[in-house]
N, C-alpha and C positions, 0 to 999 in steps of 0.2 A: 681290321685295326680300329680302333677307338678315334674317334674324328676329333683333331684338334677344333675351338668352334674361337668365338669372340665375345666381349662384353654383349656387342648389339645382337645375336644369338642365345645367350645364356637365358632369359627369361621363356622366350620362347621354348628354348628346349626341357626346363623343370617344370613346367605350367600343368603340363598332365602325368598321370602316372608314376610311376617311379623311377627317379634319375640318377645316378653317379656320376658327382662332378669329381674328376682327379686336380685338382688344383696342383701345380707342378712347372717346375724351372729346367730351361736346357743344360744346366750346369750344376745339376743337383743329382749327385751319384745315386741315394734312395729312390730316385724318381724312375735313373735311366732302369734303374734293376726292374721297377715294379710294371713298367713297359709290356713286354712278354706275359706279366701275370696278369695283366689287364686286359690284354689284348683273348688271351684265355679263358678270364671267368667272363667275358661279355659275350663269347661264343656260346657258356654252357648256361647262360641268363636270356638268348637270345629270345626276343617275343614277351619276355618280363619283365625287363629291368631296361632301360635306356643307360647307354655311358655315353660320357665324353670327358675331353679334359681341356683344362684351361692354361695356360700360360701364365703364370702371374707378373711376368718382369713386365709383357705387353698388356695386361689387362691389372695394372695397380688399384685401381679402384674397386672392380669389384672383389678381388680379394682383401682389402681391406675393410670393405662392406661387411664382408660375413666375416673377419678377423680372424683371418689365416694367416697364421705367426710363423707356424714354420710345415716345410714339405715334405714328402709328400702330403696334403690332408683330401680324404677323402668323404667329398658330403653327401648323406643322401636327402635327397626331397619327393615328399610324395604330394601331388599336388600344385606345387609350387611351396610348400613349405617345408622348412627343415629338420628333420627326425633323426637324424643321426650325423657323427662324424667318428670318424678313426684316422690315427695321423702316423705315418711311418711306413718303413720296408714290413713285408709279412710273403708268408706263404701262400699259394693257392687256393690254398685247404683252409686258413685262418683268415682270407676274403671271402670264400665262397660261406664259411661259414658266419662272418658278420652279415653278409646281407640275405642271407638263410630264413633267420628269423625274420625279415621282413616279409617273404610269401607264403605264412601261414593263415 
């Protein structure tokens, strides 16, 4: 399962390599759906890609750091810096292939 983390975690965790933050609400129906699909492409990313995801009702700040308007959104960082985002419910297939292009 994809580890819920915290503000005081967030930098640490994007600092190296490549990370998926799920920015995401307990009461946000696209989120509860995309749960299972997360929990699934981080299995078949395992050893490539770091996920986690963040709460933003508990963590206001740094979702409005990086200006996440609405949820699901999902960021990538490689690095510590930001190279992608995608925002909304999606398929498997249509996650695994957004961050696809990233390990070529």
């Amino acid at each position: 399962m994809v580890e819920e983390i915290t503000e005081k975690e967030f930098y640490k965790r994007i600092k190296d390599g490549l990370t998926v933050i799920d920015f995401f609400a307990e009461w946000c129906m696209p989120c509860l759906m995309m749960a299972p699909i997360l929990d699934e492409v981080e299995e078949k990313f395992k050893g490539k890609i770091n996920f986690a995801k963040i709460n933003v009702d508990d963590n206001s700040e740094i979702a409005s750091k990086y200006g996440v308007m609405s949820i699901p959104t999902f960021v990538i960082f490689k690095d510590g810096k930001e190279i992608e985002r995608f925002t909304g419910a999606m398929t498997s297939e249509q996650f695994e292939e957004n961050l696809g292009k990233f390990l070529k």
